[in-house]
N, CA, C and O atoms as a GROMACS GRO file, in nm:
protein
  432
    1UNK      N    1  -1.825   2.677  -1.744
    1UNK     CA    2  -1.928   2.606  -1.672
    1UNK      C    3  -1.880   2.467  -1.631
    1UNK      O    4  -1.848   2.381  -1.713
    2UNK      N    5  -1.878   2.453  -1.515
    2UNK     CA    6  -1.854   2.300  -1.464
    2UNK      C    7  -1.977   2.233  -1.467
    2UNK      O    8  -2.077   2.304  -1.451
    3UNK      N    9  -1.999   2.082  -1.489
    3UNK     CA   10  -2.095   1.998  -1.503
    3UNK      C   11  -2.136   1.983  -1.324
    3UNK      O   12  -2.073   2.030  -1.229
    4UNK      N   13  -2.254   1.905  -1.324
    4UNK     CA   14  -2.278   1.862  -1.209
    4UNK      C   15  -2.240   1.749  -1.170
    4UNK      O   16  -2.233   1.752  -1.048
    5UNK      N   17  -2.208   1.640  -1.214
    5UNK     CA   18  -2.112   1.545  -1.221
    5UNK      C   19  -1.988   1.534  -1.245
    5UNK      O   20  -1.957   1.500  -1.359
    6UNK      N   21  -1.896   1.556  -1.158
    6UNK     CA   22  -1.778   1.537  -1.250
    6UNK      C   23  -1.709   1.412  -1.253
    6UNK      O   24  -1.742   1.315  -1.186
    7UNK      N   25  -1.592   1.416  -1.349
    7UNK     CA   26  -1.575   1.286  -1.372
    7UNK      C   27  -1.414   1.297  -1.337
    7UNK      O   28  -1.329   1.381  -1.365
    8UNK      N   29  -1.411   1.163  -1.257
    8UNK     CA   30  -1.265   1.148  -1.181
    8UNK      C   31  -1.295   1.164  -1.033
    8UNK      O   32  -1.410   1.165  -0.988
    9UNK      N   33  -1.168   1.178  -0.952
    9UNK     CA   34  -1.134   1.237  -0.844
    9UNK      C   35  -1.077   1.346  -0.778
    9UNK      O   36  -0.961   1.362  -0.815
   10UNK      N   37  -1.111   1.416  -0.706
   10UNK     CA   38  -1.010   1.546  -0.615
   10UNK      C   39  -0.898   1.473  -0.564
   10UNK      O   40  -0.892   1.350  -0.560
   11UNK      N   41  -0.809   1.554  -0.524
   11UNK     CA   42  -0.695   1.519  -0.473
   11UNK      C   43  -0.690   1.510  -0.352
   11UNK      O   44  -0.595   1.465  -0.288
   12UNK      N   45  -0.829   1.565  -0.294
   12UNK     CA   46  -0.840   1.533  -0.130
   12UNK      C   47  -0.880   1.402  -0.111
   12UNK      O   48  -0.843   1.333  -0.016
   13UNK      N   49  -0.957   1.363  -0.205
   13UNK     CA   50  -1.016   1.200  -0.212
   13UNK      C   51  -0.900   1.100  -0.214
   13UNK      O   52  -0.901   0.998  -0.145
   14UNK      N   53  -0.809   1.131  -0.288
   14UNK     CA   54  -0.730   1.039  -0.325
   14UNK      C   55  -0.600   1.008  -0.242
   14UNK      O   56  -0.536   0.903  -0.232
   15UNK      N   57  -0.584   1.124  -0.191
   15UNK     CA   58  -0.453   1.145  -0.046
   15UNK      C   59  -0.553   1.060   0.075
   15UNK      O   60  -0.494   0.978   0.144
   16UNK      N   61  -0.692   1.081   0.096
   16UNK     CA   62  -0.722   1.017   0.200
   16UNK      C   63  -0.766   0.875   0.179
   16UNK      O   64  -0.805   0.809   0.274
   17UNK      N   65  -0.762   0.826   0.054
   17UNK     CA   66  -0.811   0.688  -0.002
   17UNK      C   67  -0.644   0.623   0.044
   17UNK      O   68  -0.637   0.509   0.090
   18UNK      N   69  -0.528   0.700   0.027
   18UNK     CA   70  -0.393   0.628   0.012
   18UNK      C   71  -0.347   0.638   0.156
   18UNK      O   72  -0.259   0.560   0.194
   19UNK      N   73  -0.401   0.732   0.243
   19UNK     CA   74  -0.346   0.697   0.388
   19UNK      C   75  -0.446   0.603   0.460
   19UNK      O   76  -0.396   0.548   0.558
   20UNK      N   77  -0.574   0.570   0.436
   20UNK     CA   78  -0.641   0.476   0.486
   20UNK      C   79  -0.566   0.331   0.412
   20UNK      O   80  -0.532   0.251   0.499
   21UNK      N   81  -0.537   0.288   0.283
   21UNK     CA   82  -0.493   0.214   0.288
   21UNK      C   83  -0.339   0.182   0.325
   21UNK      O   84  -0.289   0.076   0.288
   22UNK      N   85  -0.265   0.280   0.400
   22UNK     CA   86  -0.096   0.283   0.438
   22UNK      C   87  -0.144   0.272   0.571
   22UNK      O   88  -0.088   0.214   0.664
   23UNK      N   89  -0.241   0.325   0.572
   23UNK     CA   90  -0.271   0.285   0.780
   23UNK      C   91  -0.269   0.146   0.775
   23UNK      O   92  -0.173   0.085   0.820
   24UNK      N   93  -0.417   0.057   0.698
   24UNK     CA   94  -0.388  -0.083   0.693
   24UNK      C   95  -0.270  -0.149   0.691
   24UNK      O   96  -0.248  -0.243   0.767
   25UNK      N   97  -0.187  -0.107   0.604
   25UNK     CA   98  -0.100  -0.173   0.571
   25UNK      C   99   0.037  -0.198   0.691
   25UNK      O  100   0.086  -0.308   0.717
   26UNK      N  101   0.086  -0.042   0.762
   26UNK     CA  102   0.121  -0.040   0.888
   26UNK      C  103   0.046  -0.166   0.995
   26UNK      O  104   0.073  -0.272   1.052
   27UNK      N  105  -0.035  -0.094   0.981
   27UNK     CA  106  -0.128  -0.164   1.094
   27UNK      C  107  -0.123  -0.374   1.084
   27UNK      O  108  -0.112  -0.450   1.181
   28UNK      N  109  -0.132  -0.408   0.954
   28UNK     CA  110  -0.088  -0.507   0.960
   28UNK      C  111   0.044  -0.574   0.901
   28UNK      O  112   0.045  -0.666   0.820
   29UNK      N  113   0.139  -0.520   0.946
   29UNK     CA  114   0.325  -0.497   0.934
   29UNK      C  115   0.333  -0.550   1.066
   29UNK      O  116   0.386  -0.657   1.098
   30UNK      N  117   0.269  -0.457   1.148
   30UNK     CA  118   0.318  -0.443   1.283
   30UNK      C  119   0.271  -0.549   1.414
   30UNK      O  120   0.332  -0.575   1.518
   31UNK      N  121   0.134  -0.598   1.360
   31UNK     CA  122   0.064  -0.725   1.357
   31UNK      C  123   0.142  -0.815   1.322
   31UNK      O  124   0.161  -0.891   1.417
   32UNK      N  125   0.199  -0.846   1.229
   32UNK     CA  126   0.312  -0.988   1.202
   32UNK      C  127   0.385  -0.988   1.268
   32UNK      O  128   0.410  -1.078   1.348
   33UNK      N  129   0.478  -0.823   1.247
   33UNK     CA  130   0.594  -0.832   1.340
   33UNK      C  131   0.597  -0.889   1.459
   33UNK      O  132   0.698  -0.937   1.511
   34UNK      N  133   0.467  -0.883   1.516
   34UNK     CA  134   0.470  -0.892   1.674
   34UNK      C  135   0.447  -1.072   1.683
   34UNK      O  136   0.498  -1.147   1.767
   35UNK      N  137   0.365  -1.105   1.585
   35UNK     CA  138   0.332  -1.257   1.593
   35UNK      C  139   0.453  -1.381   1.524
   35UNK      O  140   0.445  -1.503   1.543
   36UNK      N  141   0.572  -1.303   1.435
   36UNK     CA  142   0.649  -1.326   1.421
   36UNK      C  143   0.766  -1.377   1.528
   36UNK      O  144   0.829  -1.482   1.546
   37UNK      N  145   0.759  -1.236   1.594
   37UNK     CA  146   0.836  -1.210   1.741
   37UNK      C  147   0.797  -1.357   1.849
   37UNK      O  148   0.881  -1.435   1.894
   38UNK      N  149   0.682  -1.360   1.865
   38UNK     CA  150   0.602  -1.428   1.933
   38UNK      C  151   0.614  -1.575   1.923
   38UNK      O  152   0.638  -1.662   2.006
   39UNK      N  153   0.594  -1.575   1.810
   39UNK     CA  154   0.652  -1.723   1.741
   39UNK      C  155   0.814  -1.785   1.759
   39UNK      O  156   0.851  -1.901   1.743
   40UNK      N  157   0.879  -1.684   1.792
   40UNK     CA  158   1.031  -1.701   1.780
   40UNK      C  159   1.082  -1.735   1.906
   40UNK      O  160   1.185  -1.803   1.909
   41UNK      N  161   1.025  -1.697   2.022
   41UNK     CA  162   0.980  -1.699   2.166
   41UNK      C  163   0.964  -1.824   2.179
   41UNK      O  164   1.051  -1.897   2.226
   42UNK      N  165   0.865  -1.858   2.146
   42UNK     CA  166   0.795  -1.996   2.192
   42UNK      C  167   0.888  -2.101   2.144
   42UNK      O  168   0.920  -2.192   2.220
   43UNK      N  169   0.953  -2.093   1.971
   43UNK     CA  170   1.022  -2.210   1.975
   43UNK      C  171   1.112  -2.208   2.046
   43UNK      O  172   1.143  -2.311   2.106
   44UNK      N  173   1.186  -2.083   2.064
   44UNK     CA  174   1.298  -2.131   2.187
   44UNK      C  175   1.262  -2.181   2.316
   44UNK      O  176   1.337  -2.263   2.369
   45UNK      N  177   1.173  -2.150   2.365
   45UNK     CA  178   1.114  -2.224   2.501
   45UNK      C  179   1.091  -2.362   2.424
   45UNK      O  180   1.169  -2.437   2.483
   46UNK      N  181   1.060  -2.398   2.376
   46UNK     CA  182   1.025  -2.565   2.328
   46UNK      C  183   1.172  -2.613   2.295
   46UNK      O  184   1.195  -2.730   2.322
   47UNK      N  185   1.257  -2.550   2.248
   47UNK     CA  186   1.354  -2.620   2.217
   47UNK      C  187   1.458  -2.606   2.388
   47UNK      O  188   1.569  -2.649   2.417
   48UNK      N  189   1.415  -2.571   2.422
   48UNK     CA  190   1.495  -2.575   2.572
   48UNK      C  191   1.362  -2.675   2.664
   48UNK      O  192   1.356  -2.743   2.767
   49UNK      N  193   1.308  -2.652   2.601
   49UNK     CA  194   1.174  -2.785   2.703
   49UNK      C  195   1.268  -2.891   2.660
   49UNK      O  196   1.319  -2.953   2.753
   50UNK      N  197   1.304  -2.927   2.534
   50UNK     CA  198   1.320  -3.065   2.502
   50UNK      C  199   1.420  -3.070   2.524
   50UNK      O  200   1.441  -3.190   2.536
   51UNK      N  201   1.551  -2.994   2.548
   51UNK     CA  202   1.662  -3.043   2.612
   51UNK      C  203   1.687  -3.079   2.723
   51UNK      O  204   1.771  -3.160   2.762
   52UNK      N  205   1.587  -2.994   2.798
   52UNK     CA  206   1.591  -3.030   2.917
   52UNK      C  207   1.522  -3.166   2.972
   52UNK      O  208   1.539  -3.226   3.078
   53UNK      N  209   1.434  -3.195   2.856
   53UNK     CA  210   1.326  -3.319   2.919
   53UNK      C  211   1.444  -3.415   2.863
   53UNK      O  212   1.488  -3.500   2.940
   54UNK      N  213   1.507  -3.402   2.714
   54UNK     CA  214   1.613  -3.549   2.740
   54UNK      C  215   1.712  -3.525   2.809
   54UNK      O  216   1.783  -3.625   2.816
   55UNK      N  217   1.762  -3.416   2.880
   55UNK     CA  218   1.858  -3.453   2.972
   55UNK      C  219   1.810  -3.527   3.154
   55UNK      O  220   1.888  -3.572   3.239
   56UNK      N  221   1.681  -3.515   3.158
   56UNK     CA  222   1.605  -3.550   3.226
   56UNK      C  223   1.585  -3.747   3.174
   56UNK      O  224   1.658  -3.827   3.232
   57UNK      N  225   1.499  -3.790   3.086
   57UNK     CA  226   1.491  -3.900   3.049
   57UNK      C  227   1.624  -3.986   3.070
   57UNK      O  228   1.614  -4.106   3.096
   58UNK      N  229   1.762  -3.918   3.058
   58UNK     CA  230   1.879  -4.004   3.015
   58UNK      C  231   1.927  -4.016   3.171
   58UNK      O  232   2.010  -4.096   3.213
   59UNK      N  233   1.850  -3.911   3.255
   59UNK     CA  234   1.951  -3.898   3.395
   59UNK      C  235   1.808  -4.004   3.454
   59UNK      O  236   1.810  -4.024   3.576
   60UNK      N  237   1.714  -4.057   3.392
   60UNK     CA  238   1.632  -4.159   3.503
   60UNK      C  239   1.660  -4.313   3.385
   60UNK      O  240   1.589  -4.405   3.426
   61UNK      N  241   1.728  -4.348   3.280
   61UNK     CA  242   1.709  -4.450   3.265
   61UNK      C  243   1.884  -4.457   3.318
   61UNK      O  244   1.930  -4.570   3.331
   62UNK      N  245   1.962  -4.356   3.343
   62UNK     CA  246   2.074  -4.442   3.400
   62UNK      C  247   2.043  -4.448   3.550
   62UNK      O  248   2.136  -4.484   3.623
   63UNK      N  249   1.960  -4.427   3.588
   63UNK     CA  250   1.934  -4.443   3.744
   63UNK      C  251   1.888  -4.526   3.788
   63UNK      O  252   1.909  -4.560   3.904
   64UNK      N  253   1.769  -4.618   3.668
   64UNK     CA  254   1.732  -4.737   3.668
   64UNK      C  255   1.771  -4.851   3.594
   64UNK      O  256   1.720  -4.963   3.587
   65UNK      N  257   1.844  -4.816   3.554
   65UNK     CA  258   1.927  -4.927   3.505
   65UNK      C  259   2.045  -4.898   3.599
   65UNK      O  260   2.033  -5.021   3.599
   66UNK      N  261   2.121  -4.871   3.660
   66UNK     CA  262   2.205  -4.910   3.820
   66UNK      C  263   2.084  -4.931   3.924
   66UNK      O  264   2.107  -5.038   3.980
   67UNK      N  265   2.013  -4.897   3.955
   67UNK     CA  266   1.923  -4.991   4.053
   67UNK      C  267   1.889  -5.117   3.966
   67UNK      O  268   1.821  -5.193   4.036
   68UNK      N  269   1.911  -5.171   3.838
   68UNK     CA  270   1.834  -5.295   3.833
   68UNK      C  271   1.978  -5.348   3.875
   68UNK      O  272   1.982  -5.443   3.954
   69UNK      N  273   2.120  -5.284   3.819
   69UNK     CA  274   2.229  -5.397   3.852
   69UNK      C  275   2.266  -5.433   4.017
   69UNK      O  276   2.314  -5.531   4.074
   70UNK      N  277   2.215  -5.299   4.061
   70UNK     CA  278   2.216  -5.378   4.205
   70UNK      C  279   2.153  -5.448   4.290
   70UNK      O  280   2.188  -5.459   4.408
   71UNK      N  281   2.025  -5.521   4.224
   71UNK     CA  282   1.926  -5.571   4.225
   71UNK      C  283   1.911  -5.659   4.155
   71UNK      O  284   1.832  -5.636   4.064
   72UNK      N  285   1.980  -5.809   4.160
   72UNK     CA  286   1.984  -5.902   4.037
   72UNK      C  287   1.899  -6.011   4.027
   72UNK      O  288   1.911  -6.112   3.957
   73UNK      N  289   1.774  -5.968   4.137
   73UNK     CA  290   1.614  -6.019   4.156
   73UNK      C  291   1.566  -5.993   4.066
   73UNK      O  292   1.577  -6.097   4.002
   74UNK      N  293   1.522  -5.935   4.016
   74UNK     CA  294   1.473  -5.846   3.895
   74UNK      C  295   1.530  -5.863   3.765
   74UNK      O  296   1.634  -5.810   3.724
   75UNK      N  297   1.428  -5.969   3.682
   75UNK     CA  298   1.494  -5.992   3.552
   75UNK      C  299   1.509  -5.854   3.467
   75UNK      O  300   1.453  -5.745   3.474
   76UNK      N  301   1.629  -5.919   3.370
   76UNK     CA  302   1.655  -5.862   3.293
   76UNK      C  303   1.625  -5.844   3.190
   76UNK      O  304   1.738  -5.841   3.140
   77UNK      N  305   1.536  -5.823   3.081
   77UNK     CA  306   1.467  -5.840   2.970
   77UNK      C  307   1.540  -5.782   2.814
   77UNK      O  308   1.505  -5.797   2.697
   78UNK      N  309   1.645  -5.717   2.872
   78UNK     CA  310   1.717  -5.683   2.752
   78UNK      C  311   1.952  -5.629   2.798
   78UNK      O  312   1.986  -5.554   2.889
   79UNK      N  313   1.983  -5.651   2.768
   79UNK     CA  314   2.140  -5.639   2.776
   79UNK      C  315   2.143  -5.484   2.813
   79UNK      O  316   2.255  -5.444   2.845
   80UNK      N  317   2.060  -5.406   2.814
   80UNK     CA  318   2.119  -5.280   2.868
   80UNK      C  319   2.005  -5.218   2.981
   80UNK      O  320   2.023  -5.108   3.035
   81UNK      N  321   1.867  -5.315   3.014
   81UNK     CA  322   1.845  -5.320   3.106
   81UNK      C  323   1.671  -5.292   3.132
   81UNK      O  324   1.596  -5.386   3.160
   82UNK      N  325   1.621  -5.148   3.117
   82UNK     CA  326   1.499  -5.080   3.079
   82UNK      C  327   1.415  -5.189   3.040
   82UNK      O  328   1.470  -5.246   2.945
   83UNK      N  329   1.277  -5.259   3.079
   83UNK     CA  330   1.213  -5.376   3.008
   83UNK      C  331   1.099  -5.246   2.915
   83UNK      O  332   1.043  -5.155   2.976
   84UNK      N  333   1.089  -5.262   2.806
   84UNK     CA  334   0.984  -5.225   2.673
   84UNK      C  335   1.009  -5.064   2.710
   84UNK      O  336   0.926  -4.979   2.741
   85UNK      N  337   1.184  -5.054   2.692
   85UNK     CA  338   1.167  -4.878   2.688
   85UNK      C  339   1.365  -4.934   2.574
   85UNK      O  340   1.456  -5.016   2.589
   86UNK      N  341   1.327  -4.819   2.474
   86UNK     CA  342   1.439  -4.813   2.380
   86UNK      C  343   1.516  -4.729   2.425
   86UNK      O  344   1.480  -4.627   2.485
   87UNK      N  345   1.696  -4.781   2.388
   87UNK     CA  346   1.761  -4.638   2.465
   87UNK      C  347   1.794  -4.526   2.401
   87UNK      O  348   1.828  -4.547   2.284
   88UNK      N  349   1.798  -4.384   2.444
   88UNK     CA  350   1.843  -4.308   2.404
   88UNK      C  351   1.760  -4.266   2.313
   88UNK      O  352   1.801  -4.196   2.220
   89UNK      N  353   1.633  -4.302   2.324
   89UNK     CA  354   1.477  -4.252   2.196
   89UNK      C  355   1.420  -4.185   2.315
   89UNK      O  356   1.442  -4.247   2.419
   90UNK      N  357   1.349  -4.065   2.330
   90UNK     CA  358   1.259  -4.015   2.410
   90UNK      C  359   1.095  -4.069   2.354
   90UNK      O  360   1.063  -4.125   2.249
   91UNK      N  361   1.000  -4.020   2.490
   91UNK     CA  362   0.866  -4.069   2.466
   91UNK      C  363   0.820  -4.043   2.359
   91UNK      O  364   0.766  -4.127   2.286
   92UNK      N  365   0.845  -3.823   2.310
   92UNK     CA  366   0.776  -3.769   2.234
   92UNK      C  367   0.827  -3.903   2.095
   92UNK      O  368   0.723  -3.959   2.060
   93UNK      N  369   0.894  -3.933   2.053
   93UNK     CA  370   0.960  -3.967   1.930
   93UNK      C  371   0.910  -4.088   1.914
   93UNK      O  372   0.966  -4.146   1.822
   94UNK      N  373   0.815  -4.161   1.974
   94UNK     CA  374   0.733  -4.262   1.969
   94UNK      C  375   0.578  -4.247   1.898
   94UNK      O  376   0.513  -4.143   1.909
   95UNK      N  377   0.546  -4.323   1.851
   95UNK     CA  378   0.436  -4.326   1.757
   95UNK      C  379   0.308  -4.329   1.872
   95UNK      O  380   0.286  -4.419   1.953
   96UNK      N  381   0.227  -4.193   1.851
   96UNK     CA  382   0.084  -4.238   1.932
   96UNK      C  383  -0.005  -4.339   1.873
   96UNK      O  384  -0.048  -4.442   1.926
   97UNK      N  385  -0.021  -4.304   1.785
   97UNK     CA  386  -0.154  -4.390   1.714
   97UNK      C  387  -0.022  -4.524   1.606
   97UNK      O  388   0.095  -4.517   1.568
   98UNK      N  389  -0.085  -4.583   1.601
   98UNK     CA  390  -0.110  -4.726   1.504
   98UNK      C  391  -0.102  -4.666   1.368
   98UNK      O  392  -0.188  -4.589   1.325
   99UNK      N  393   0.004  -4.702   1.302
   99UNK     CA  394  -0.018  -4.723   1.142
   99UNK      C  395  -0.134  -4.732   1.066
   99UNK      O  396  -0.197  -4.836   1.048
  100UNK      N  397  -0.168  -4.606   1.016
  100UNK     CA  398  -0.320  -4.648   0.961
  100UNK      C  399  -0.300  -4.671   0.876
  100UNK      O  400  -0.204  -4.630   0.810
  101UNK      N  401  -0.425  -4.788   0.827
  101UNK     CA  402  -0.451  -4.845   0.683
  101UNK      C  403  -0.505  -4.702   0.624
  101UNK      O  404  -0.548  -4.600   0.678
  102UNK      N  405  -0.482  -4.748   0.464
  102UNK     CA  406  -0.547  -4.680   0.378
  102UNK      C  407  -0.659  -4.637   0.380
  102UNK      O  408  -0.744  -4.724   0.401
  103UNK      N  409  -0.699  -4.526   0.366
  103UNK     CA  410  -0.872  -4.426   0.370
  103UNK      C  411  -0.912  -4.490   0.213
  103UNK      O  412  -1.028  -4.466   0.181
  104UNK      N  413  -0.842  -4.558   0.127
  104UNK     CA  414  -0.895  -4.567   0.043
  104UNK      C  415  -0.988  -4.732   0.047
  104UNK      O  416  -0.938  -4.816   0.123
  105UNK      N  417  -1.061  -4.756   0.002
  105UNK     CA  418  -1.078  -4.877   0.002
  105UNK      C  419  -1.074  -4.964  -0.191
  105UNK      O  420  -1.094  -4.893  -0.289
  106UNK      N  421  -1.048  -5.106  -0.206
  106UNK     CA  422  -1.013  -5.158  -0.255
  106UNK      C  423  -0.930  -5.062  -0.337
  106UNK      O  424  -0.984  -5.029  -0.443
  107UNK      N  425  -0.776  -4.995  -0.307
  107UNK     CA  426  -0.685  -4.981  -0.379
  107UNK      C  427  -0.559  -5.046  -0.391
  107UNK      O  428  -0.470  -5.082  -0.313
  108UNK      N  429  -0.578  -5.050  -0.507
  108UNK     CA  430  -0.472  -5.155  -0.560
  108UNK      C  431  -0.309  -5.093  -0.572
  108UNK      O  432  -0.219  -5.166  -0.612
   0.00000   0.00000   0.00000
C-alpha cells in the first residue's frame, strides 16, 4: 500500500527542477559574456578617443604657440607661450570642481 502523501521527490521533479535551474544559469553566462564583450569594446574606443584627442591638443598648442612667435604683439605670459593652459596636461586631467572641504563638521 502506498500512502497518499508521499514523502520526497520523483525523478521527473527533480531532472526538471535541475534543467530550469541550468537554463538560468546558461542564460545568465551568456548575458555577461555579451556585457563583458561589450565592455571591452567601449574601452577600446575610449582609449583611442583619448589618443586621438591628445594627439589633437598637442597639434593646436604647437600651432599656437608658433602663431604667438610670429606675432610678438601679443604678450607672453609664460616662456613656452599658451596664457593659463599647462603643457603637455590635457583638459580631461584637470580638476572640475574645487577641493571640497570636509562633509564633516567641527573635525579635528
Amino acid at each position: 500500500m502506498r500512502s497518499e502523501s508521499p514523502n520526497g521527490f520523483i525523478l521527473l521533479e527533480v531532472l526538471v527542477a535541475m534543467s530550469l535551474i541550468l537554463g538560468v544559469w546558461m542564460t545568465s553566462i551568456g548575458a555577461y559574456q555579451g556585457l563583458a564583450l561589450r565592455l571591452n569594446q567601449q574601452e577600446s574606443k575610449r582609449s583611442q578617443l583619448r589618443q586621438d584627442l591628445d594627439v589633437y591638443e598637442l597639434a593646436e598648442q604647437v600651432r599656437a604657440n608658433s602663431s604667438q612667435t610670429k606675432s610678438p604683439s601679443i604678450p607672453n605670459t609664460s616662456s613656452k607661450g599658451l596664457k593659463n593652459e599647462s603643457s603637455r596636461v590635457s583638459s580631461r586631467n584637470r580638476s572640475l570642481r574645487p577641493v571640497a572641504k570636509s562633509s564633516f563638521e567641527n573635525e579635528r
